[in-house]
ZAMIMAR-629526 format. One line per 10 residues: their letters; for each residue x negated, y, z negated of N, C-alpha, C, CB. Coordinates in Angstrom, 3 decimals. Each point is the difference from the previous one (the first is absolute). Glycine has a CB too. Layout:
% residues N
A	X/Y/Z/X/Y/Z/X/Y/Z/X/Y/Z  ...
This chain:
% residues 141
XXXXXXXXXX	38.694/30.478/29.749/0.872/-0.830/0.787/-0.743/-1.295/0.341/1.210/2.037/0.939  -0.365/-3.007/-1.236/-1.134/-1.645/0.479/0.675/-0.094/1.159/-0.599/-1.745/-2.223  -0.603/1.095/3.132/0.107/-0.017/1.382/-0.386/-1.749/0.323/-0.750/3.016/0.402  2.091/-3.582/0.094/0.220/-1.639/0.065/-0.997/-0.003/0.963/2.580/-0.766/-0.494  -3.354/0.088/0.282/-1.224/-0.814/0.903/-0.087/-1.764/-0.017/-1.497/2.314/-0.679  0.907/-2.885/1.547/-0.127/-1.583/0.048/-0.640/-0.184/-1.660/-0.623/-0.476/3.162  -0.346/0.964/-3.792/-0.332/0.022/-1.591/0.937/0.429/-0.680/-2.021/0.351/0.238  2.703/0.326/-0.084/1.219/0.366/-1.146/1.158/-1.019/0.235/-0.461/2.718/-0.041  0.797/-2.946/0.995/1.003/-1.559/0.344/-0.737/-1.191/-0.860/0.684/0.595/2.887  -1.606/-0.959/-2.445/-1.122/-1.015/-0.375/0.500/-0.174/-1.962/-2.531/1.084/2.401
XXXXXXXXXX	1.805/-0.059/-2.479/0.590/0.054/-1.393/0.599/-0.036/-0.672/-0.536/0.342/0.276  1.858/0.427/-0.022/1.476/-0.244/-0.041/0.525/-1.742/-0.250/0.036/2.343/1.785  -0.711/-2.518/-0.857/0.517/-1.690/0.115/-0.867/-0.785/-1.313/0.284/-0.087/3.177  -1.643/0.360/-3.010/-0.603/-0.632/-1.407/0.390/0.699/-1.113/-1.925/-0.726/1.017  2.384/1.678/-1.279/0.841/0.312/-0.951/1.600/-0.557/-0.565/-1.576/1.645/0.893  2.269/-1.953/-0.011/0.936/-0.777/0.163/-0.044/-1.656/-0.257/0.325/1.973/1.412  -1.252/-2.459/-0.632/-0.324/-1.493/-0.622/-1.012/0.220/-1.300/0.162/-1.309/2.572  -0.390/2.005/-2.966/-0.363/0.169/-1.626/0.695/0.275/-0.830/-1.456/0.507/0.482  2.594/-0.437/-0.351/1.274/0.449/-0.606/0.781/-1.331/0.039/-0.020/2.612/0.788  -0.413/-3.295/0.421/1.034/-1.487/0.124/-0.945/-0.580/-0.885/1.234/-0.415/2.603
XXXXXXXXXX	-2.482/0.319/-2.853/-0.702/-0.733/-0.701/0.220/0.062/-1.473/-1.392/0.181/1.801  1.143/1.032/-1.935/0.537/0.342/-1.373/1.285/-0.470/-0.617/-1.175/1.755/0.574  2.268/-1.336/-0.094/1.358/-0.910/-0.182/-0.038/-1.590/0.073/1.037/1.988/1.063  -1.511/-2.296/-0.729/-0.150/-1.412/0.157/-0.884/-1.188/-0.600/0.675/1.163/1.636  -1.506/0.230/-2.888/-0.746/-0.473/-1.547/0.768/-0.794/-0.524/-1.034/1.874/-0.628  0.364/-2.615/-0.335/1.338/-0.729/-1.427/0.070/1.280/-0.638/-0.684/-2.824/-0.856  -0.312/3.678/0.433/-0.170/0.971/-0.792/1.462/1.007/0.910/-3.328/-0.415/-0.926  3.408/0.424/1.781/1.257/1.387/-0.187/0.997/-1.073/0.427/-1.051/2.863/0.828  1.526/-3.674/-0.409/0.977/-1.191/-0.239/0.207/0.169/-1.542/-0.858/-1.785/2.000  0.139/1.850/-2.859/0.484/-0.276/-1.552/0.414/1.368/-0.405/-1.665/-2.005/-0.710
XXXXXXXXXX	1.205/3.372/1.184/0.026/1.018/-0.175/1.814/0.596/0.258/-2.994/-0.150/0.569  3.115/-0.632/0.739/1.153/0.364/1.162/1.267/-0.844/-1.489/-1.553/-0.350/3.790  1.275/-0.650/-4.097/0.290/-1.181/-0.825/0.159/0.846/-1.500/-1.520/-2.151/1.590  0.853/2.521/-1.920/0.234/0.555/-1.435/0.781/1.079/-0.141/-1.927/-0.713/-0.493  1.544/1.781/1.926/0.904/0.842/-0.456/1.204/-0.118/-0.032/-1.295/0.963/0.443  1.677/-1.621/0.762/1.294/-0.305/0.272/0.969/-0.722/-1.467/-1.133/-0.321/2.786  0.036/-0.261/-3.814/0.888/-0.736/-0.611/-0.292/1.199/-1.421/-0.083/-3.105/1.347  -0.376/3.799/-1.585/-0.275/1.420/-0.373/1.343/0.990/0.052/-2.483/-0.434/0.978  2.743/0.637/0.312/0.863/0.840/0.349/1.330/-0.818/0.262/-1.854/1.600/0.856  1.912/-2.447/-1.215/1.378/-0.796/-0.085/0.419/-0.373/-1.670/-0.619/-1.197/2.630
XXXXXXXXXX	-0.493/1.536/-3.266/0.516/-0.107/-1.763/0.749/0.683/-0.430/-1.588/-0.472/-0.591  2.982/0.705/0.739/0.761/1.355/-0.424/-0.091/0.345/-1.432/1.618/-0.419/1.742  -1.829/-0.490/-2.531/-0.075/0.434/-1.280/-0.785/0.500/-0.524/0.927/-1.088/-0.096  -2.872/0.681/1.090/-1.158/0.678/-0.268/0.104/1.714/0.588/-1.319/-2.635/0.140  1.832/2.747/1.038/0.631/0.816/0.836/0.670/1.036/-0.884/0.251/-1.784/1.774  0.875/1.393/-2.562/0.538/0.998/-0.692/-0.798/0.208/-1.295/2.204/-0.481/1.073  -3.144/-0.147/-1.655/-0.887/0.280/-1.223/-0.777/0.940/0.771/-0.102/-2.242/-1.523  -0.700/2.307/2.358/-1.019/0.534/0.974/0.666/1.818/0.149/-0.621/-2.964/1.610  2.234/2.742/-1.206/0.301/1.437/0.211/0.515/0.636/-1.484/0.698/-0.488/2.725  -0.448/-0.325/-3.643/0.215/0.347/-1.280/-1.492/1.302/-0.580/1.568/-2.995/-0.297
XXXXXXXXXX	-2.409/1.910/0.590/-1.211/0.413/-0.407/-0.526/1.025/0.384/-0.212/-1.741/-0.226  0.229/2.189/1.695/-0.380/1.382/0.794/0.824/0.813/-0.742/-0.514/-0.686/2.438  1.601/0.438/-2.660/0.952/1.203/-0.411/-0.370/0.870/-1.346/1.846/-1.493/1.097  -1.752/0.097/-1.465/-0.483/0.680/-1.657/-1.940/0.369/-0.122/2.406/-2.022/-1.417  -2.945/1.401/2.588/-1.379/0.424/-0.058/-0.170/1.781/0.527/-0.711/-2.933/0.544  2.076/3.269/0.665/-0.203/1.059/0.790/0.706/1.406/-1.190/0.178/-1.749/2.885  0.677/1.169/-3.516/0.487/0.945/-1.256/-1.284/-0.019/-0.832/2.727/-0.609/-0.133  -3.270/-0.173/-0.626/-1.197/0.299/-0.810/-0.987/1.367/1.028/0.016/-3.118/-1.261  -0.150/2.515/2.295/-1.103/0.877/0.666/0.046/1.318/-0.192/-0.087/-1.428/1.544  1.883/1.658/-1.612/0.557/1.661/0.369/-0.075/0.430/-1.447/1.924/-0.173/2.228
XXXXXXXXXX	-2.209/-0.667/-2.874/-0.409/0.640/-1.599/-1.641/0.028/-0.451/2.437/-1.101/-0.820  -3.062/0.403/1.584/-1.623/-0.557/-0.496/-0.613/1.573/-0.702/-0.660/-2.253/2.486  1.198/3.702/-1.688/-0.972/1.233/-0.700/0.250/0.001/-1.334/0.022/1.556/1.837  1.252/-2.308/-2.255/0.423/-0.331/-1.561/-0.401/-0.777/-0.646/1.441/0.486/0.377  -2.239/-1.350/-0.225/-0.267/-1.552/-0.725/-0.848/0.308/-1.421/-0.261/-1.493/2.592  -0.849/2.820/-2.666/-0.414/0.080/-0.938/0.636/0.254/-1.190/-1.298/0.290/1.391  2.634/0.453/-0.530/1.031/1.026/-1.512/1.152/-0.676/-0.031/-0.577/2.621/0.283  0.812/-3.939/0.002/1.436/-0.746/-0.119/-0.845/-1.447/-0.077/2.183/1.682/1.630  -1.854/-1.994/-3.158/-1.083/-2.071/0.139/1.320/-0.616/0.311/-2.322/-0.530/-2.382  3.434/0.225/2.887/1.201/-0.429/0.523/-0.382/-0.587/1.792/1.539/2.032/-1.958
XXXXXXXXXX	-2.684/-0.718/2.151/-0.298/-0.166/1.140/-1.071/-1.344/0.269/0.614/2.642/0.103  -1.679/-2.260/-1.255/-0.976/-0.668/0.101/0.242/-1.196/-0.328/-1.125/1.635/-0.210  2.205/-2.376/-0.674/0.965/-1.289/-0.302/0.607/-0.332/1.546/0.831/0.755/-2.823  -0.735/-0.063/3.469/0.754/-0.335/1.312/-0.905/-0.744/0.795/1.408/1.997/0.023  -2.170/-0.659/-0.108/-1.210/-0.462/1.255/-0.296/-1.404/-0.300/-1.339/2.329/0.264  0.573/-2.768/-1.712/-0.507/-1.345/-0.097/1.168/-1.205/0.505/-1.625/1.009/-2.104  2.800/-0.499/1.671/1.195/-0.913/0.487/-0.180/-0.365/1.290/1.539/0.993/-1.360  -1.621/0.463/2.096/-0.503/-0.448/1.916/-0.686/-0.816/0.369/-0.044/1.661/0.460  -1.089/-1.392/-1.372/-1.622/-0.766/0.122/0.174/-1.439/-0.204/-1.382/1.963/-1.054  2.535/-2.798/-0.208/0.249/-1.153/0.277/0.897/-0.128/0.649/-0.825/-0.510/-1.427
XXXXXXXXXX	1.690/1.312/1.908/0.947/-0.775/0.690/-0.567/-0.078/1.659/2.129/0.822/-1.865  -3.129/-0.128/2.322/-0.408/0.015/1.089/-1.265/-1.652/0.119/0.668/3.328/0.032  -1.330/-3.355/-1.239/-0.597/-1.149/-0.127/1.003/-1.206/-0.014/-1.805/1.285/-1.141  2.807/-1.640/1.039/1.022/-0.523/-0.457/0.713/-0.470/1.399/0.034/1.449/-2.353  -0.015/-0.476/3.209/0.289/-0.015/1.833/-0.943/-0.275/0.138/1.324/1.447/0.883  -2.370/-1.713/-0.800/-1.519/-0.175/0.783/-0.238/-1.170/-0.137/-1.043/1.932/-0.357  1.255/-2.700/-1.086/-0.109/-1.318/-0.298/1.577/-1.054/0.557/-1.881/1.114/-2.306  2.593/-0.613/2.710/0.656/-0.654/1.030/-0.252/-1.003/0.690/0.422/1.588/0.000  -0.165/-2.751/0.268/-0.310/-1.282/1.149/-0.076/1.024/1.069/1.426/-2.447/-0.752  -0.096/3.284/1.532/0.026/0.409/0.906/-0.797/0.730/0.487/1.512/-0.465/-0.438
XXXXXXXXXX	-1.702/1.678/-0.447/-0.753/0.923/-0.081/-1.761/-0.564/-0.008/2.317/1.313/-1.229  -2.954/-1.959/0.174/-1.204/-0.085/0.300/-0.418/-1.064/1.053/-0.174/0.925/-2.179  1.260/-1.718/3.078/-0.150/-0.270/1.077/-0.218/0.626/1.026/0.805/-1.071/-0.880  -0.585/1.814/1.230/-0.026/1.056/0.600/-0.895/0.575/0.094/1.508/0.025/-0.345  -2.044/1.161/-0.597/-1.430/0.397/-0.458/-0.728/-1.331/0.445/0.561/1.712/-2.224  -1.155/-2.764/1.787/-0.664/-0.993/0.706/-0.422/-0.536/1.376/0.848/-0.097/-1.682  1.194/0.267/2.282/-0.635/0.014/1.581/-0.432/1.266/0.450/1.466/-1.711/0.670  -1.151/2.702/-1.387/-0.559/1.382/0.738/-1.304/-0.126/0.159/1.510/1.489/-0.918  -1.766/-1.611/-0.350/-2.197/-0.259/-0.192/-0.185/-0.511/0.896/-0.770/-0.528/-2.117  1.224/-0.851/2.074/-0.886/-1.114/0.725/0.230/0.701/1.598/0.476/-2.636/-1.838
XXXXXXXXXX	0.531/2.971/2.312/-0.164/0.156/1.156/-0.879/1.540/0.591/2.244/-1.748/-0.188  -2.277/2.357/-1.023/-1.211/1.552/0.037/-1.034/-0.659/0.097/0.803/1.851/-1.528  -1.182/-2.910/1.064/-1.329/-0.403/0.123/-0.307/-0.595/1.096/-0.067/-0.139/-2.006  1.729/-0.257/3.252/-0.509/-0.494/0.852/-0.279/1.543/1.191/1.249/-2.871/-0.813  -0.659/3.786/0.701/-0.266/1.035/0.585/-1.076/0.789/-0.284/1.947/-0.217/0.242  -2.947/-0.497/-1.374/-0.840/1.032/-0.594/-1.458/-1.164/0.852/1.659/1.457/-3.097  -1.538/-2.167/3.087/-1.000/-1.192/0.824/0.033/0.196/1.862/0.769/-2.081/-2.310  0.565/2.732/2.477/0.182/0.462/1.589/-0.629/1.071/0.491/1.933/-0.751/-0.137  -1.532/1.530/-1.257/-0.935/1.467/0.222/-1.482/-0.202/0.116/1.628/1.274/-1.429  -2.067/-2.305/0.277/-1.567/0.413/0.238/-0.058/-1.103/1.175/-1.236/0.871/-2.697
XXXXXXXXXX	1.484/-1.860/3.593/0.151/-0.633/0.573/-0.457/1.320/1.454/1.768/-2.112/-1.862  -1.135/2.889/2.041/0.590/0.461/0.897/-1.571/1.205/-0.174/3.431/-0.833/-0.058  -3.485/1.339/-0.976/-0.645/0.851/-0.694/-1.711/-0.210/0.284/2.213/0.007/-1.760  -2.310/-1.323/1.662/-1.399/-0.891/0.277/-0.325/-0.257/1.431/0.408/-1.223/-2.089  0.575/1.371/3.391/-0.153/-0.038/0.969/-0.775/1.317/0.764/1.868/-1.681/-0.492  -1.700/2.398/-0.251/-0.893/1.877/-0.212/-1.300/-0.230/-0.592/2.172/1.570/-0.749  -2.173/-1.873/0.028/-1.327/-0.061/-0.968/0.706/-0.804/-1.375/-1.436/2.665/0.923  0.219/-3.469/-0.973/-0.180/-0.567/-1.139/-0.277/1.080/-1.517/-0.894/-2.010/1.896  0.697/2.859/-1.679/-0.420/0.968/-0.896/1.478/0.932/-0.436/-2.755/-0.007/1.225  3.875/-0.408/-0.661/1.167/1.139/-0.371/0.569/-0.655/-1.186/0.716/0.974/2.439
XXXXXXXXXX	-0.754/-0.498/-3.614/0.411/0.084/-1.295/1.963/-0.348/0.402/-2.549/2.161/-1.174  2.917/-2.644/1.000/1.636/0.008/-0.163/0.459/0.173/-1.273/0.213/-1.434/1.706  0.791/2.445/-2.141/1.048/0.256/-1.138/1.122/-1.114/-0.076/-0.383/2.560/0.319  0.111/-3.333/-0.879/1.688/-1.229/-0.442/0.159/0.885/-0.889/-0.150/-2.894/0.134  1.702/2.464/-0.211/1.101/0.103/-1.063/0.289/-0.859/-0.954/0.770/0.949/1.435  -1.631/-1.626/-1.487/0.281/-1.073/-0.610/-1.712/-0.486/-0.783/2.480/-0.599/2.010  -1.770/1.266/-3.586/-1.205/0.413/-0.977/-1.220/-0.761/-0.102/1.653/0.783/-1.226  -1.192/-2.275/1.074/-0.404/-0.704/-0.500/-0.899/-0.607/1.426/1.917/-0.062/-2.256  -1.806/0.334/3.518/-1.171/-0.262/1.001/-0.422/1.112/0.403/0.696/-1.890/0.770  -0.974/2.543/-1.367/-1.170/1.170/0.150/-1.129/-0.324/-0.556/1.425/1.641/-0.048
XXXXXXXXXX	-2.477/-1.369/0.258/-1.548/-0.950/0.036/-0.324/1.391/-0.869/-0.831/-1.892/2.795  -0.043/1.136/-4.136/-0.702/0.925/-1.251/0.585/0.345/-1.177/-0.916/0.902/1.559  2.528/-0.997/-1.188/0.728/0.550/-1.173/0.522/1.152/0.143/-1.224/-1.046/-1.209  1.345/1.716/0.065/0.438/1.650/0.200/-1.262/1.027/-0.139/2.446/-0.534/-1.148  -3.782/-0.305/0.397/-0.853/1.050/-0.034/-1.306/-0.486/1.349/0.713/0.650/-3.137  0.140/-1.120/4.467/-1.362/-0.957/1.010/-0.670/1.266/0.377/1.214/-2.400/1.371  -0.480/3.810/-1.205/-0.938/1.003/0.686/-0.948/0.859/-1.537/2.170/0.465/2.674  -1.378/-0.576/-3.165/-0.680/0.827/-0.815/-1.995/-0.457/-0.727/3.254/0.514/-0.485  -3.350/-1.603/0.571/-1.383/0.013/-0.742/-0.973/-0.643/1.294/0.982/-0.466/-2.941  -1.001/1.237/4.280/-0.773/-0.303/0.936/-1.174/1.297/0.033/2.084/-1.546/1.272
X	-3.272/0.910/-1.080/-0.964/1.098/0.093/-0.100/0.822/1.243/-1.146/-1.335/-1.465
């Protein structure tokens, strides 16, 4: 059970104006901005639910794909037609402000993270600012 104290108020509130701060990025302004014009494309909209459909029927067949190549002709069909939605104006707008603005939540975290110790490792989501690569832990002595 959390028990409201003058520190748990305290916080509350800097939690709250970090939230006004955040909203009030260009980065989620463009985010707020893309989707909106994202989710107003009806025609990307109806390609988008086209695509689940016929992606969610393949699925209910996938234990088949080795013993039916009809299937495996399908699947690749998915594979471009899903590349095909992705390369979208709308669509890879979107993806773009998402990043950019993960990266502004991923700079808050260690921001926030560094006020503890300088020494706390932070996990982003966001591949490409992770420090070393994919192999940074692996060749340490």
């Amino acid at each position: 059970m959390l028990i409201y104290n003058e520190d748990t108020i305290k916080m509350e509130k800097m939690v709250d104006e970090l939230i006004d701060m955040l909203k009030n990025t260009e980065q989620y302004q463009r985010l707020f901005e893309s989707k909106a014009s994202f989710l107003s494309n009806q025609e990307l909209q109806t390609e988008i639910h086209l695509f689940e459909d016929e992606r969610n029927q393949l699925l209910e067949q996938e234990a088949y794909l080795n013993y039916r190549p009809e299937l495996k002709a399908k699947k690749l069909a998915l594979i471009r037609q899903k590349r095909k939605l992705d390369l979208q104006d709308d669509t890879a707008d979107l993806k773009l402000a998402e990043y950019e603005f993960q990266a502004v939540l991923d700079d808050c975290l260690q921001s926030i993270a560094n006020c503890f110790s300088e020494s706390i490792e932070v996990s982003t989501t966001n591949f490409q600012a992770k420090k070393g690569g994919h192999h940074g832990k692996c060749h340490t002595n």
